[in-house]
N, C-alpha and C positions, 0 to 999 in steps of 0.2 A: 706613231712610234710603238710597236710591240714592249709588250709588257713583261717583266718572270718574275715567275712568283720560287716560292720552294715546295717541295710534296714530299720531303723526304728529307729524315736526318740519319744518320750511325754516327755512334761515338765507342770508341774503348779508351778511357783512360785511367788514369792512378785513383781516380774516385767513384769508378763505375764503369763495365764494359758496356754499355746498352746507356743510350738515349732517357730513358725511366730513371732509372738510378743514377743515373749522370746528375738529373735535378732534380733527385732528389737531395744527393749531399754537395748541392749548389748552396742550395736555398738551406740549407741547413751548417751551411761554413765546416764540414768536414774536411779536417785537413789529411790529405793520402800522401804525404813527404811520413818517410822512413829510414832505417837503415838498411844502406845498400842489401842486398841478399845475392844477388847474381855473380860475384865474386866477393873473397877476403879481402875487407878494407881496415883491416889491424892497422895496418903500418901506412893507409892511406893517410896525407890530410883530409880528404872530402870524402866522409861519410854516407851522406846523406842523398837520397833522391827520391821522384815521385815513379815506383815503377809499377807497371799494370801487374794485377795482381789475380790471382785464381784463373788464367788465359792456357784453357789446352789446347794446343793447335790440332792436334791430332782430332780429339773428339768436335773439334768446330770444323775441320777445312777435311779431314779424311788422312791417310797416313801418307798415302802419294805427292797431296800438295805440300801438306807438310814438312815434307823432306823434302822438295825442289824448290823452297822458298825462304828467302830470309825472314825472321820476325818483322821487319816494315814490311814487309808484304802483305803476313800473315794479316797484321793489325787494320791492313785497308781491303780485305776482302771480308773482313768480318763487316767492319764498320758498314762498305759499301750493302752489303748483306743484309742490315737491318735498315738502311737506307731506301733500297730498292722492293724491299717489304713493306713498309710503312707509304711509299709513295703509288705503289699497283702499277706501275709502269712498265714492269717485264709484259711483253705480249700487246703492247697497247701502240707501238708508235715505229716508224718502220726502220731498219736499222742504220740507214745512212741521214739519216735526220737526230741519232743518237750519237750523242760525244763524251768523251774523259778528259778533262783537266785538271791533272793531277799531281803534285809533288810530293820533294822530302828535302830536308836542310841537305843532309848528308848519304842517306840512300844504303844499301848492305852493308855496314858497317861493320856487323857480327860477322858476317862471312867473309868477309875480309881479313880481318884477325884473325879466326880459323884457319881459315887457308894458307895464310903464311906464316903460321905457326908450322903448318904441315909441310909445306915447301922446306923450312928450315931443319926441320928435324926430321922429314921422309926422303926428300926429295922431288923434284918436278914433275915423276908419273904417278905420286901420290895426292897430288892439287887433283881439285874434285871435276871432273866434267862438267858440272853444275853451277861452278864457281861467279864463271861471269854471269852469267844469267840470272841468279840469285844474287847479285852484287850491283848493277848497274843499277843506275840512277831511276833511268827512266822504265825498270820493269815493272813497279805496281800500278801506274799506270797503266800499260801495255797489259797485266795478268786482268785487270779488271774490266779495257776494253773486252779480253776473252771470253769471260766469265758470263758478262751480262749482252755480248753480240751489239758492242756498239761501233759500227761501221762509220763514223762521222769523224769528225775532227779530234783528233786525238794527240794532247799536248803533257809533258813533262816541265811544271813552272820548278823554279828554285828561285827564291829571292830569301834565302837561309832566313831566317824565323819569322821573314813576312807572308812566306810561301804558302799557307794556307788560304790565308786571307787574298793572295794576289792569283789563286786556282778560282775560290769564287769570282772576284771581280772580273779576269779574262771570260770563265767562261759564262757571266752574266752577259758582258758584250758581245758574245759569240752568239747566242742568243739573240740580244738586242737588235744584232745588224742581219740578224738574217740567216745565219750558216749553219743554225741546228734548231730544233724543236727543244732538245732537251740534254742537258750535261752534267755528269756527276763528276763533280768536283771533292779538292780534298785536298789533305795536306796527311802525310804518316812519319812517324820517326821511331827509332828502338836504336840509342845509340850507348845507354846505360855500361860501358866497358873500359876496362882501365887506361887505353889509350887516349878513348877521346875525354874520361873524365881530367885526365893529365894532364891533354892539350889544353882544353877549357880555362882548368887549376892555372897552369901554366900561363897561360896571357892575362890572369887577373882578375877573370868573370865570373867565379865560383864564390860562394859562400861558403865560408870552413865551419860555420857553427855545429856542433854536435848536438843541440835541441831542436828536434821539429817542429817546437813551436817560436823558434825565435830563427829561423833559418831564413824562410821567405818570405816575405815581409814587408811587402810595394808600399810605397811613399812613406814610410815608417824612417826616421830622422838615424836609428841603429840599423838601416838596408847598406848593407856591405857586397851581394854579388847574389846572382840568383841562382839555384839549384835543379839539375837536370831532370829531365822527366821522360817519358814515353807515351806512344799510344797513336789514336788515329783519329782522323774525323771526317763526316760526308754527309756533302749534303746534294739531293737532287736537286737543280733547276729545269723549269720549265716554263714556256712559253703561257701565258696567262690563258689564250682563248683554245691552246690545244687541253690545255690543262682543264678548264671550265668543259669542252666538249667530251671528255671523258669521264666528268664525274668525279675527278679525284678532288682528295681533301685540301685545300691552300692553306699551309701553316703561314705566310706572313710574301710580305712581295719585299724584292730586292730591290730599293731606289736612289743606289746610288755607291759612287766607287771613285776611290782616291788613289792615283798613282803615281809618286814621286822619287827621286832620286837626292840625297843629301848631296853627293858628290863630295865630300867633305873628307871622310878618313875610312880606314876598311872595316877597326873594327867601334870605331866613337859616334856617338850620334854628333849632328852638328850644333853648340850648344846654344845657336839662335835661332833653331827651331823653325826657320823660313819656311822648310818644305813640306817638313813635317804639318807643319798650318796649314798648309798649298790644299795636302791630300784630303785634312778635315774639313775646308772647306767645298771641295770639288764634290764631297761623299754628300753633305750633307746639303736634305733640297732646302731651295730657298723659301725664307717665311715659316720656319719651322719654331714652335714655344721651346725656346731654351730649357725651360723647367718641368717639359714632359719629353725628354731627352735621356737616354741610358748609354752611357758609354763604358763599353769595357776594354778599358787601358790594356795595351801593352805588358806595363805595370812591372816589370824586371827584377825588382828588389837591388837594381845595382843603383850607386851614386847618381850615374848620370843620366839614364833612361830616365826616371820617376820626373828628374828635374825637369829634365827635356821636351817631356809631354806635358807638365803643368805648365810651360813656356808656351808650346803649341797649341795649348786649347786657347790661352788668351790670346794670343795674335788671332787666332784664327775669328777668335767670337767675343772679343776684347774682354776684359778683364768681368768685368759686371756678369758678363753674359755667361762666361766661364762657372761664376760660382751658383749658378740653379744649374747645372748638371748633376746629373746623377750618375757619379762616377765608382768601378771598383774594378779588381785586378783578381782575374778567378786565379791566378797563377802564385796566387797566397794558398790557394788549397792542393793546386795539382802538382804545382812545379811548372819549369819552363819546357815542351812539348818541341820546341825548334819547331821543325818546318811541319807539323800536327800543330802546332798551337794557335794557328790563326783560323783553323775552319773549329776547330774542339772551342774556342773564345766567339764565335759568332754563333754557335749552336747556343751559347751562352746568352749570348744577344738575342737571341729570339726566345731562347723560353724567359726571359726576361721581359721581355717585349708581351710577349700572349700573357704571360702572369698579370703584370701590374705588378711586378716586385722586382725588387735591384738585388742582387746577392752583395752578399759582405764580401770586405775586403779583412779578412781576419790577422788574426795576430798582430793589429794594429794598435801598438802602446805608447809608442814614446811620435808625438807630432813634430814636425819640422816647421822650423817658422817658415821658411822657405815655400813648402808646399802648401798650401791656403786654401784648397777646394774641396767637396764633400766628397770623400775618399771611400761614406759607408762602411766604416770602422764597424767590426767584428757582429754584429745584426743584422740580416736583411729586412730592405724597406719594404713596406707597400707606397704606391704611390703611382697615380694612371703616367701610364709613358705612349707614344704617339708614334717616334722612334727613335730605333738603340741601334749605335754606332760601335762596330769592333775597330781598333787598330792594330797595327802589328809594325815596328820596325826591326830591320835583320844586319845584319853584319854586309859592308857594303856600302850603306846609307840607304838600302830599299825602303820605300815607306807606301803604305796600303791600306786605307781606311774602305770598309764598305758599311753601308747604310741599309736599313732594314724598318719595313712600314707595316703595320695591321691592315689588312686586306677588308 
């Protein structure tokens, strides 16, 4: 059985655009939940989000791509950018053995709203030429195939906020079985704008708190809805013994991946947790010490996610086994990233993993009796981990755990 490891990470998000400073104010419980700024939210109920901040497209991507790209795009050629730096991979591997699997919850969002702003008030020959192609789902995938000449298998996942998390796992098994040498995988989003903060508001899933520090706020007993966020994440896979033949660095090997469906409701998880268990169990390998185990939740700050995955971990690893986990929710500091937050949450997992340290779950005050496992309230641990599990569940019932080991 072929092995992948990873040689490569990029991240931009609300706590740091680069990988370095990502964990930095990991490990340091920095929370980057603010007031909106990209539009007036006077007269909003939902203030608050996690949005990437100091990001000039122009000075990073050039003035050209700039303008033909939406910000999810911008956010995954960056990310990929420091990805494929960090891994030495350009020039080393031939291009039909190289692949992209890639997504986004929601995909140009910005330019979509623009656009028909402009349609409404210009008219039809005033919509941009540029429109679809900076709008479509599957273009940062497709600009990143360009970018980096990867001629291989080139996929758009969406499993809305498990989408990260389920870019790695396909393209680990793409990998696995044989169909590529190596695949940059990822998840990006930039949907921070009044329609979709509305729609969000609107079904229920928003947090209305006006304090950043009592907004987001996973397994905490006052978690009322979670808070929007942006940004990107990427990570390279590659083949262990192409990977070892080249000399490149192995930050940590990929062993293992959870793919389920609730089937249950479009936007609820299912609140017996069946499948959800299904995926933690499928990710994680057998005969592994429960208690040098990292797992970073989901973790939503809503009602019934928090509850859902404390249901899911005991089925999965029965209730004993549950509570020597080392458990936390980076989405207490970023915010929720949609269809970014499952590769931006496993880059989490591995520098957790290489560390020997768990990040906090900050803002964590008031406990739930309900919730009963080590949550890593507001400090991060030290403590040797073996491996650290990401999960992600998305609107839909998708559920996506992937596993990650020290090499």
């Amino acid at each position: 059985m072929r092995r992948v490891v990873i040689t490569g990470m990029g991240a931009v998000t609300p706590i740091g655009n680069n990988v370095p400073a990502f964990r930095e104010a990991l490990f340091a419980g920095k929370n980057g939940i603010d007031t909106i700024t990209k539009y007036d939210v006077t007269d909003s109920k939902y203030k608050l989000a996690g949005e990437v901040k100091d990001f000039d497209a122009v000075a990073l991507l050039g003035k050209m791509t700039a303008r033909k790209t939406d910000p999810f795009t911008q956010y995954a050629l960056v990310a990929a950018q420091e990805a494929m730096d960090q891994s030495g991979l350009e020039g080393t591997i031939e291009s039909d053995r190289f692949g992209v699997c890639f997504g986004s919850g929601i995909g140009g969002i910005e330019t979509l709203c623009t656009e028909h702003q402009n349609l409404l008030e210009k008219g039809p020959r005033r919509v941009s030429p540029q429109f679809v192609p900076k709008m479509i789902y599957n273009i940062a995938a497709g600009n990143l195939a360009i970018a980096f000449h990867a001629n291989g298998p080139c996929t758009a996942v969406s499993t809305a906020c498990a989408t990260g998390a389920t870019a790695i796992g396909e393209g680990y098994r793409t990998i696995l079985h044989g169909y590529a040498d190596a695949m940059l995988c990822g998840g990006s989003e930039a949907a921070i704008n009044p329609l979709t903060i509305a729609g969000f508001g609107n079904c229920q899933a928003l947090s209305d708190a006006e304090d950043r520090n009592a907004a987001s706020i996973p397994f905490d007993k006052r978690r009322h809805g979670f808070v929007m966020a942006e940004g990107a994440g990427v990570m390279i896979l590659e083949e262990y013994e192409h990977a070892v033949a080249r000399g490149a660095n192995i930050i940590a090997e990929v062993c293992g991946y959870g793919s389920t469906c609730d089937a249950h409701h479009v936007t609820a998880p299912d609140p017996e947790a069946t499948y959800v268990a299904k995926a933690f169990r499928d990710a994680l390998p057998e005969g592994t010490d429960l208690s040098r185990v990292y797992v970073n939740a989901h973790g939503t700050s809503t009602p019934l996610n928090d509850k859902t995955e404390t249901t899911a971990l005991k089925l999965a690893f029965t209730e004993e086994g549950a509570k020597k986990l080392h458990i936390s929710s980076s989405k207490s500091m970023t915010g929720h990233m949609l269809g970014a937050t499952g590769t931006v949450e496993a880059i989490a997992a591995v520098l957790a993993l290489t560390s020997d340290t768990v990040p906090p779950t900050i803002n964590y005050v008031e406990p739930d009796p309900e919730l009963d496992l080590d949550y890593t309230p507001n400090k991060a641990v030290s403590t040797p981990l073996d491996v650290a599990l990401s999960s992600n569940l998305g609107f839909g019932g998708h559920n996506a755990v992937v596993a990650f080991k020290k090499v």
